[in-house]
Backbone as a ProteinNet text record, in pm:
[ID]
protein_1_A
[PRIMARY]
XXXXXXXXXXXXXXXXXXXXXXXXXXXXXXXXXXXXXXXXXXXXXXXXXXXXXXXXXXXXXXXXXXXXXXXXXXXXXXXXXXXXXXXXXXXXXXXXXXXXXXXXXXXXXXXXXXXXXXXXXX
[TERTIARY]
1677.3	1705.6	1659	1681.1	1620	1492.1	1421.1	1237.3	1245.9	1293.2	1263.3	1283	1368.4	1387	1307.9	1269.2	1176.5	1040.8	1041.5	875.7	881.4	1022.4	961.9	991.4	1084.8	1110.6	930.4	890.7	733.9	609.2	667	595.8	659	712.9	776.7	678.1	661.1	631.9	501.3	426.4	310.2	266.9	347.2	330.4	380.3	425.5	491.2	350.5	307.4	180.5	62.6	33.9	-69.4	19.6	73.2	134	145.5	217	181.1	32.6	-42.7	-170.2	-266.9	-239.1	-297.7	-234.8	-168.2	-24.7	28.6	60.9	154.4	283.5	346.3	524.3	535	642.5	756.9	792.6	804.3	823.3	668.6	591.4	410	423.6	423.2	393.1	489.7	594.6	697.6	709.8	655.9	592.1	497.9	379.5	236.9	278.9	430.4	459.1	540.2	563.8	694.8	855.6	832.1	960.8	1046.6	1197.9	1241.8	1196.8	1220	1164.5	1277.7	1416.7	1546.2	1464.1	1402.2	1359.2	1218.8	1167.1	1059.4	1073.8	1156.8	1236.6	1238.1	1323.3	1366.3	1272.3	1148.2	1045	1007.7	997.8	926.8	1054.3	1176.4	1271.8	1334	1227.1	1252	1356.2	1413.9	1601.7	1623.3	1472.7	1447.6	1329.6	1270.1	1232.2	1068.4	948.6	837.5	822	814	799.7	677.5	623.4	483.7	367.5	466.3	369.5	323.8	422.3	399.9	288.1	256.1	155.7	43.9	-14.2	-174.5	-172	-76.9	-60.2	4.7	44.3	83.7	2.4	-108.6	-239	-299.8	-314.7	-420	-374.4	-240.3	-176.9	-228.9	-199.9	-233.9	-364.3	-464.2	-564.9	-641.4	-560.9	-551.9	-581.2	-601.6	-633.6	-493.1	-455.3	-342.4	-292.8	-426.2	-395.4	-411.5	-419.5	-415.5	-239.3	-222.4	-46.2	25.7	-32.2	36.2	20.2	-83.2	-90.1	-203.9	-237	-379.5	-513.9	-573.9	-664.4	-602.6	-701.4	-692	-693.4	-605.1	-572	-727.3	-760.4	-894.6	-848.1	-961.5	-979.9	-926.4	-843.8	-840.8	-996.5	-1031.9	-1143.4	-1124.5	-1059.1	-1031	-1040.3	-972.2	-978.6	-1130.7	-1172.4	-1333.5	-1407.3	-1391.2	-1530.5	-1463.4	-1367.7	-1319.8	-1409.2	-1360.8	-1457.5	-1567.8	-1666.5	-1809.8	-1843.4	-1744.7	-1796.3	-1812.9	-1682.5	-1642.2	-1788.1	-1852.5	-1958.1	-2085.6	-2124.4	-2208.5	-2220.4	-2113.3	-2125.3	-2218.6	-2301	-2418.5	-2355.4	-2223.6	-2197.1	-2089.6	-2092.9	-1961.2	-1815.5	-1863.9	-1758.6	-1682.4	-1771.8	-1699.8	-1590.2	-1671.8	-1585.6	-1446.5	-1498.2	-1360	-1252.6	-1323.3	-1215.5	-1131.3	-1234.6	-1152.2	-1050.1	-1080.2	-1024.5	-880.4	-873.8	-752.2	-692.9	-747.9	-658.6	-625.5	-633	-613	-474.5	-498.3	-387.6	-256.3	-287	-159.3	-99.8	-165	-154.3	-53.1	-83	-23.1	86.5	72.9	235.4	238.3	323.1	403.7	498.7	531.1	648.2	632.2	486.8	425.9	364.4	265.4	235.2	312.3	414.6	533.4	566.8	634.4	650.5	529.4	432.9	299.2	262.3	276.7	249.7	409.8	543.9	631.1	607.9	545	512.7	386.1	301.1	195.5	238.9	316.1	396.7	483.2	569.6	644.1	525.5
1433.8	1296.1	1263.8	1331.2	1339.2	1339.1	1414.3	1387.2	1225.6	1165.5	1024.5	958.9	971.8	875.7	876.7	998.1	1043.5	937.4	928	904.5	776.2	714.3	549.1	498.2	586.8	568.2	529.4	628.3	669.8	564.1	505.5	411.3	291.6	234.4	196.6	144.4	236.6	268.9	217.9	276.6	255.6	99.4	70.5	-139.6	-182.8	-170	-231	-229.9	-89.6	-75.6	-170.9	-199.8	-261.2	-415.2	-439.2	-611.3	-641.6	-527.5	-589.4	-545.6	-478	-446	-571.8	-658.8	-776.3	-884.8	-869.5	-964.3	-1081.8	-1023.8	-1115.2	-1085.5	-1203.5	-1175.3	-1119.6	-1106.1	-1012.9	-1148.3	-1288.3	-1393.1	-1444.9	-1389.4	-1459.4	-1389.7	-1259.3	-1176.7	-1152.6	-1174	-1232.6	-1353.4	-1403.7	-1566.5	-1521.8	-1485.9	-1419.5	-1343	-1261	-1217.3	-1263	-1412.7	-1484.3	-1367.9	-1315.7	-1245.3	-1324.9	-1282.1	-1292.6	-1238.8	-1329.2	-1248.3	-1053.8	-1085.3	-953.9	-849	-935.7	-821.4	-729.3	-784.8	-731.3	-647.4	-692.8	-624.1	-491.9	-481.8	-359.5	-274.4	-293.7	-221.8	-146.6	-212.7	-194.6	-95.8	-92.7	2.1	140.8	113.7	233.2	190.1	117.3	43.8	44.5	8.1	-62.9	0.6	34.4	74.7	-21.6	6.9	-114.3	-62.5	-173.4	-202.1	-144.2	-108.7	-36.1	-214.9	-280	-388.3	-502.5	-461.3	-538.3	-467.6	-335.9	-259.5	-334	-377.1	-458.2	-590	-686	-800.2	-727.5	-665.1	-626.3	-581.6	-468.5	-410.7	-550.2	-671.4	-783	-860.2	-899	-970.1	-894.8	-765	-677.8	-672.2	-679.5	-649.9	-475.5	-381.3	-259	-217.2	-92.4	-24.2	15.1	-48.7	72.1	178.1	265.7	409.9	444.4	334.3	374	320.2	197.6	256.7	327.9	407.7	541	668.3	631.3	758	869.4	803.6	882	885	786.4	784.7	727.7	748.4	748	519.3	514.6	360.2	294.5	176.6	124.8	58.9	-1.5	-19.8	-166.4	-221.6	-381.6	-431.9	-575.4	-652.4	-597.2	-636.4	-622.8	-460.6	-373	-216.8	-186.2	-230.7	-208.2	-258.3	-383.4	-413.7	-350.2	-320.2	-206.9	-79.2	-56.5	108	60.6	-32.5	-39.6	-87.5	-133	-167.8	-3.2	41	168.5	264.1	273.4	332.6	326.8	128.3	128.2	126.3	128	161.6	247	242.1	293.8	405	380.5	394.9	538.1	640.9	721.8	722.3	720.9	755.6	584.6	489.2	311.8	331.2	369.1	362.3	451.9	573.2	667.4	630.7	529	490.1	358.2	280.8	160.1	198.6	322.8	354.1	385.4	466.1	548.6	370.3	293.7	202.5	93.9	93.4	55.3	111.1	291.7	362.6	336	300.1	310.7	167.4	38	-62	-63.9	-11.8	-4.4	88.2	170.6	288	324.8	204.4	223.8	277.6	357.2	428.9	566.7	585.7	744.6	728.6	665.2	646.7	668.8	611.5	586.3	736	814	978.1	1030.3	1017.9	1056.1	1108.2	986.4	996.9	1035.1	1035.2	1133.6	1222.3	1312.7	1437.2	1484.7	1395.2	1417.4	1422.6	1345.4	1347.1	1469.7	1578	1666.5	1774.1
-1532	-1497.6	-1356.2	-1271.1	-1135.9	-1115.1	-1229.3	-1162.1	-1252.2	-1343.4	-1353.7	-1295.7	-1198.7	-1115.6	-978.3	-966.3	-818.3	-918.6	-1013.3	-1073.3	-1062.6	-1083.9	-1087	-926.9	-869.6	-712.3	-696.3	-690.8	-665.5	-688.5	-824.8	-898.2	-863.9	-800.8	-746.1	-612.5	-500.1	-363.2	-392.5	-526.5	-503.9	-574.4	-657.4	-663.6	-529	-483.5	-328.6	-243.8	-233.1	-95.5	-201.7	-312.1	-350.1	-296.7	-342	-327.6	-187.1	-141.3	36.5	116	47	53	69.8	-33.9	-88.1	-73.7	78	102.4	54.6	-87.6	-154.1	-138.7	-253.6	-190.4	-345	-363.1	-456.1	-555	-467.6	-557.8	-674.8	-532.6	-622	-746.1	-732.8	-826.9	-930.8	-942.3	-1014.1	-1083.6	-1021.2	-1057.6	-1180	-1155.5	-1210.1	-1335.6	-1339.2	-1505.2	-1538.6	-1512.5	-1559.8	-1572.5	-1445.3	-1450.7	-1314.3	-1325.9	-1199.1	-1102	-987.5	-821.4	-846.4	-881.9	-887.9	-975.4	-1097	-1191.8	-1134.6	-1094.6	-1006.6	-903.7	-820.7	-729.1	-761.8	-880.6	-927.6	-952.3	-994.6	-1021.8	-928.9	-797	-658.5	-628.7	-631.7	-595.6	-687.5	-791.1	-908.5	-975.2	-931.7	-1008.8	-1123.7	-1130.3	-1297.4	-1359.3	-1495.7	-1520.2	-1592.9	-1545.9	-1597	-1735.3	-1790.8	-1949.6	-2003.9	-2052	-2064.2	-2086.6	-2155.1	-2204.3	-2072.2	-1947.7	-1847.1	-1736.7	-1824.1	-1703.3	-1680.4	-1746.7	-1767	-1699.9	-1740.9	-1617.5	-1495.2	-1489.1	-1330.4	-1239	-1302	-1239.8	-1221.6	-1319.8	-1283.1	-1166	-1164.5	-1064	-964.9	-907.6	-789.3	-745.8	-847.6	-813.8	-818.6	-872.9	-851.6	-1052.8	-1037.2	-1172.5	-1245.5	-1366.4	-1437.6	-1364.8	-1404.9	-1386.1	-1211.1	-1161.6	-966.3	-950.6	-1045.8	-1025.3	-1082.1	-1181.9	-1187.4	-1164.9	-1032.7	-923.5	-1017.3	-1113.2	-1204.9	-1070.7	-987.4	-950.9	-805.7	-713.5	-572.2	-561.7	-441	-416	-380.1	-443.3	-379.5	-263.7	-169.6	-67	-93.5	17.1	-12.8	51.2	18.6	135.8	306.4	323.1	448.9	524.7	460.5	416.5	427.1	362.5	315	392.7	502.4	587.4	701.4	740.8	875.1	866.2	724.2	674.2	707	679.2	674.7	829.2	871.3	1007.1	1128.3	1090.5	1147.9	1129.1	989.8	967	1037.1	1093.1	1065.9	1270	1329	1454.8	1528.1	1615.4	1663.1	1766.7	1816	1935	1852.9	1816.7	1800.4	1873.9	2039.9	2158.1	2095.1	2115.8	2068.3	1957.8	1856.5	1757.4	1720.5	1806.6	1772.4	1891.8	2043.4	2121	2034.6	1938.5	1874.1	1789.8	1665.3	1651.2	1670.7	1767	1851.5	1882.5	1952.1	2022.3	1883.7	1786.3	1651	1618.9	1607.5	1555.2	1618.1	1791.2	1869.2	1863.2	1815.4	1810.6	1693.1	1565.4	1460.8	1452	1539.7	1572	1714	1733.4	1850.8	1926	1821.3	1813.6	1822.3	1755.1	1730.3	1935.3	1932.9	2044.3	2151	2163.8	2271.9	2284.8	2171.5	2142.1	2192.1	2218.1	2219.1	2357.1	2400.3	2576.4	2624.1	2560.2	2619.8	2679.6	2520.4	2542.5	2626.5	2671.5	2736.3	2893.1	2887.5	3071.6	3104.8	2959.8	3015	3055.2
[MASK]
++++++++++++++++++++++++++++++++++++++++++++++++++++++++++++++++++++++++++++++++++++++++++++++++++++++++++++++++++++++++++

């Protein structure tokens, strides 16, 4: 009973990172399978269990593959995801891009960062 629930916990985590991936709300996409915003909810929190017949509109709403929300195949790239990657690539400059980088990462974890340079001062 416990690995089912780690599985839809899981399945779960991974409709959440596509929907806020593709920053929609919990109501859009709820909206999109004529379900409640609660019933949806539940999906995203493992609570509840997805219907097999709701897998196919749910992958379409998201934008994502079936089988990438059930952790069968690796997450695609959102737009946005994808011209960072291609920009990051197509940089001439290595030292540029791996300093943009880094000041990206610390921008986005501030918290790791902050811990970061703690430990760099003891």
């Amino acid at each position: 009973m416990d690995e089912e629930r780690a599985y839809y916990r899981e399945l779960g985590r991974r409709i959440a990172g596509a929907r806020a991936g593709r920053g929609r709300s919990q109501g859009e996409v709820a909206r999109a399978l004529g379900l409640a915003q609660t019933t949806y909810s539940g999906y995203e929190t493992g609570a509840r269990r997805l219907p097999l017949d709701k897998l196919q509109a749910l992958s379409a709403a998201l934008g994502v593959s079936a089988p990438e929300l059930l952790g069968l195949e690796q997450p695609s790239l959102t737009p946005a995801e994808d011209e960072l990657l291609r920009a990051l690539r197509a940089c001439p400059d290595p030292a540029a891009a791996a300093a943009a980088l880094t000041a990206l990462l610390r921008a986005c974890r501030p918290r790791e960062a902050a811990e970061e340079a703690a430990d760099v001062e003891k």
